[in-house]
Steps between C-alpha positions, in 0.01 A plus 500: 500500500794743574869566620594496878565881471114528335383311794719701756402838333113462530525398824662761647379869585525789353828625635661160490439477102647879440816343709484208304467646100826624576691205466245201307728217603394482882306219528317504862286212646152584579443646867294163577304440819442163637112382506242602240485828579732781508255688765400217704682291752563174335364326875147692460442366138677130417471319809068473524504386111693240383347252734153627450256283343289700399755773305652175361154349361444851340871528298459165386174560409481842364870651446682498139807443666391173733713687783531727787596784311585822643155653422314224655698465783454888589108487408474159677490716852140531374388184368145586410618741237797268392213282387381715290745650328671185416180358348437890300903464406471130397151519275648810335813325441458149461111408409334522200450839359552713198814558448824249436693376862836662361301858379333508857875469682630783233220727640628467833839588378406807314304577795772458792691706246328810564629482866827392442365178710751274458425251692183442319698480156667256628253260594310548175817476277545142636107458464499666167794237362373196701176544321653478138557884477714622228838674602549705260221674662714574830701731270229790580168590373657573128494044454148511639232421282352842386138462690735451847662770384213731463356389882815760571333788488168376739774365717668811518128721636406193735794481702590913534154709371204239437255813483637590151389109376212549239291343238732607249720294652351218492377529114835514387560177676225297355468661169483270209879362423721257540647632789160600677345366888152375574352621778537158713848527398513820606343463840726250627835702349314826683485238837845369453645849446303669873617153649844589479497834515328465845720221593828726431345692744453220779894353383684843584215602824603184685879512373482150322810369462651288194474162510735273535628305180742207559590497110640825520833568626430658899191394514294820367429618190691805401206747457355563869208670536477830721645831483652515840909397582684477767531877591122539491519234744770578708305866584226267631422285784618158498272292393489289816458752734232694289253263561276787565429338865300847597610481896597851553215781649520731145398157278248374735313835596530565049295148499234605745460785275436333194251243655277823702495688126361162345236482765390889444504474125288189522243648773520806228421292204183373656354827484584583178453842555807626205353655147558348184655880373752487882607080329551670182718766652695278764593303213597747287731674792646123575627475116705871583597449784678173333616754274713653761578231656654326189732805415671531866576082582745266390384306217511835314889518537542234247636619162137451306762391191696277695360148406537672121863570517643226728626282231566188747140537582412515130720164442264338711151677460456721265484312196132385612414854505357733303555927663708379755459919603121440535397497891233545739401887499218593758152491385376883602880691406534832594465766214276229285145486411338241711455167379148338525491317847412160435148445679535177675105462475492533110735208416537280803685145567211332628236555245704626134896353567404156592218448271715571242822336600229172525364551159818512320758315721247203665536434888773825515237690642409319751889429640581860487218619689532215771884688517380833489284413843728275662731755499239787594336307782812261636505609859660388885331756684792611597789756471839509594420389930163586508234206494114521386549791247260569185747647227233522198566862546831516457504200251305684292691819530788334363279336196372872436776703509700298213210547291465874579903505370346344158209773464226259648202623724256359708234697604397289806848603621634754754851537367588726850532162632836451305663778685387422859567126453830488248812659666745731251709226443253181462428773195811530377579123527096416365596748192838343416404131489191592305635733248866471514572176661865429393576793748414393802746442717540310877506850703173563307351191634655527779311841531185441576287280799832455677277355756324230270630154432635418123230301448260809557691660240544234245067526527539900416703350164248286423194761505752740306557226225140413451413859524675587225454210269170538520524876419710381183226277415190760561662738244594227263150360534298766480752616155353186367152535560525785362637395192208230482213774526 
């Protein structure tokens, strides 16, 4: 797939590659941490898993890889959703459906691609072969067959600015010609390509590690997958001892907090008492004050060019991609007219997205949705040391507020309940893993909840992934629908 110094310069951070340009013979080993995580202790994750039934029954079951992979090993601290996903990832990959085994695994590629998610090129370069792929194609989009090629350019909106997905864009796809889509085609490529997208998100949110290769010389494959080295990690906590154990007065009294505001805003919510015009407004005032937000924190202080112009990453990457330059920009931008807010009540999941999905992709439907609400509804009653807690409200604030990032309203919603339950930097960390996810780093994690346990925070990943694929999938929907009316 690439050189040692490819692999070495992708991993590293910003600084580290400007040090490293200078002189393209250093080869350095990638900044590995033991376990399947890079955030989480290995003890908290590997230990409850590999001797549990039930996660075993589901990977041989369910997973394309028939292992404990790093992915499932992370999402198997929640076993209900595990379930789910695996059988969603294994019907869209493996069952029958419209479009060729090797074409679905070349998707995935082109769609990792847009993240610079390694780790999930990898797998599906080995998939893609295994499953009588051609190679030539792993030479970049330019040895793709020319309808993969032109998926590049709906790839492109769905993972950075899905609002801009039309009609139009779907006509050219299907038009008459050689080279065209039909729609059941379509639908699953359109579900393959939010998949990954969304699961970029999950890969660099919970610090996935590479896996472990024994044919390859070390033991890893050269490309690793996140954006933070050694120094990023070295201006951090230890992993061991940030195991975010909440003990001291500060942490515990923060907690208390949270859990009083979720009470009020749930006593408040029974009266109902807020104007559809003061909704409008409050969600209106959350998109600029994200505005503000976005322009003062971290995430910003990457060079916007610099997956363009690093040419190790490009060895590795870019040849999947189409615009490298092309990246999330916020929805409502300053000095712009205002987009058209998507109206979750005009196009929703539950009664336009699924139907579809069903009609043209059969039983797709119906696995997505039981995703979308295992995710939405998977619950402990608990938070961080606190026992017998309803978090629906907070749950749901999470589940809102990526969608608000993407232009989508709901009117039934309060959005002042993002700011009194999300602190500043649950934001900031919320906004990079959904919109620019190969920049999150450990001290962003590290962040946020200091008094909540991993797993609580592997559970905030999961609503952020399914949040946002299935904002992918309402604009790519409702673009379709449209083109069928």
């Amino acid at each position: 797939m690439s050189s040692p110094g490819a692999a070495a310069g992708y991993l590293l951070c910003t600084n580290c590659r400007k040090v490293l340009r200078k002189d393209a013979r250093i080869q350095v080993s990638p900044p590995l941490t033991r376990g399947p995580s890079a955030f989480i202790p290995e003890k908290e994750v590997v230990p409850a898993h590999p001797t549990d039934e039930r996660t075993s029954f589901l990977v041989e079951e369910y997973s394309t890889s028939g292992r404990l992979d790093n992915i499932t090993q992370v999402m198997g601290l929640h076993t209900q959703y595990l379930e789910s996903f695996l059988r969603s990832q294994f019907y869209l990959l493996r069952m029958d459906g419209p479009l060729p085994l090797p074409q679905r695994h070349y998707i995935a590629i082109m769609a990792a691609a847009r993240h610079q998610c390694s780790y999930l090129i990898n797998v599906h370069v080995d998939e893609f072969l295994k499953t009588g792929g051609s190679a030539q194609w792993l030479d970049g989009l330019e040895y793709a067959p020319q309808r993969l090629r032109n998926l590049s350019e709906v790839n492109k909106l769905l993972a950075h600015r899905p609002w801009l997905l039309s009609k139009e864009h779907i006509q050219n796809l299907v038009r008459t010609g050689e080279n065209n889509w039909s729609l059941p085609e379509l639908v699953h490529a359109v579900v393959l390509l939010a998949h990954y997208h969304a699961l970029a998100s999950f890969v660099f949110g919970s610090g996935i590690n590479p896996e472990r290769d024994p044919e390859i010389t070390g033991g890893f494959r050269l490309i690793s997958v996140n954006s933070f080295c050694d120094c990023d990690l070295a201006n951090d906590n230890s992993i061991e001892n940030a195991s975010l154990s909440g003990t001291s007065f500060g942490l515990a009294d923060s907690l208390e907090a949270l859990v009083e505001r979720m009470k009020r805003l749930q006593e408040q919510r029974a009266e109902d008492q807020v104007s559809q015009a003061d909704r409008n407004a409050r969600f209106e005032r959350e998109q600029e004050e994200d505005l503000f937000m976005a322009s003062e924190d971290t995430f910003h202080s990457f060079p916007p060019s610099d997956f363009e112009d690093d040419t190790a990453v490009s060895a590795g990457i870019s040849q999947y991609v189409d615009d490298p330059g092309f990246g999330y920009e916020d929805f409502a931008r300053r000095g712009e007219e205002h987009l058209p807010t998507f109206r979750a009540q005009d196009y929703t999941w539950e009664i336009h997205g699924f139907s579809l999905v069903n009609r043209l992709y059969s039983d797709m439907g119906h696995l997505l949705d039981e995703k979308f609400r295992m995710a939405s509804s998977l619950t402990y009653s608990s938070m961080a040391t606190r026992e017998g807690v309803d978090t629906s409200t907070l749950r749901r604030a999470l589940f809102n507020y990526v969608h608000c990032m993407f232009g989508i309203r709901y009117d039934d919603y309060d959005y002042g309940e993002v700011n009194q339950l999300l602190e500043r930097s649950l934001k900031v960390y919320i906004k990079t893993v959904a919109c620019y996810p190969e920049r999150t780093t450990k001290r962003m994690y590290d962040s946020y909840w200091r008094q909540f346990r991993h797993s609580e925070k592997v559970h905030v990943n999961l609503l952020l992934m399914e949040a946002r694929m299935q904002a992918e999938l309402l604009y790519a929907l409702r673009a379709i629908t449209r083109y069928l009316t």
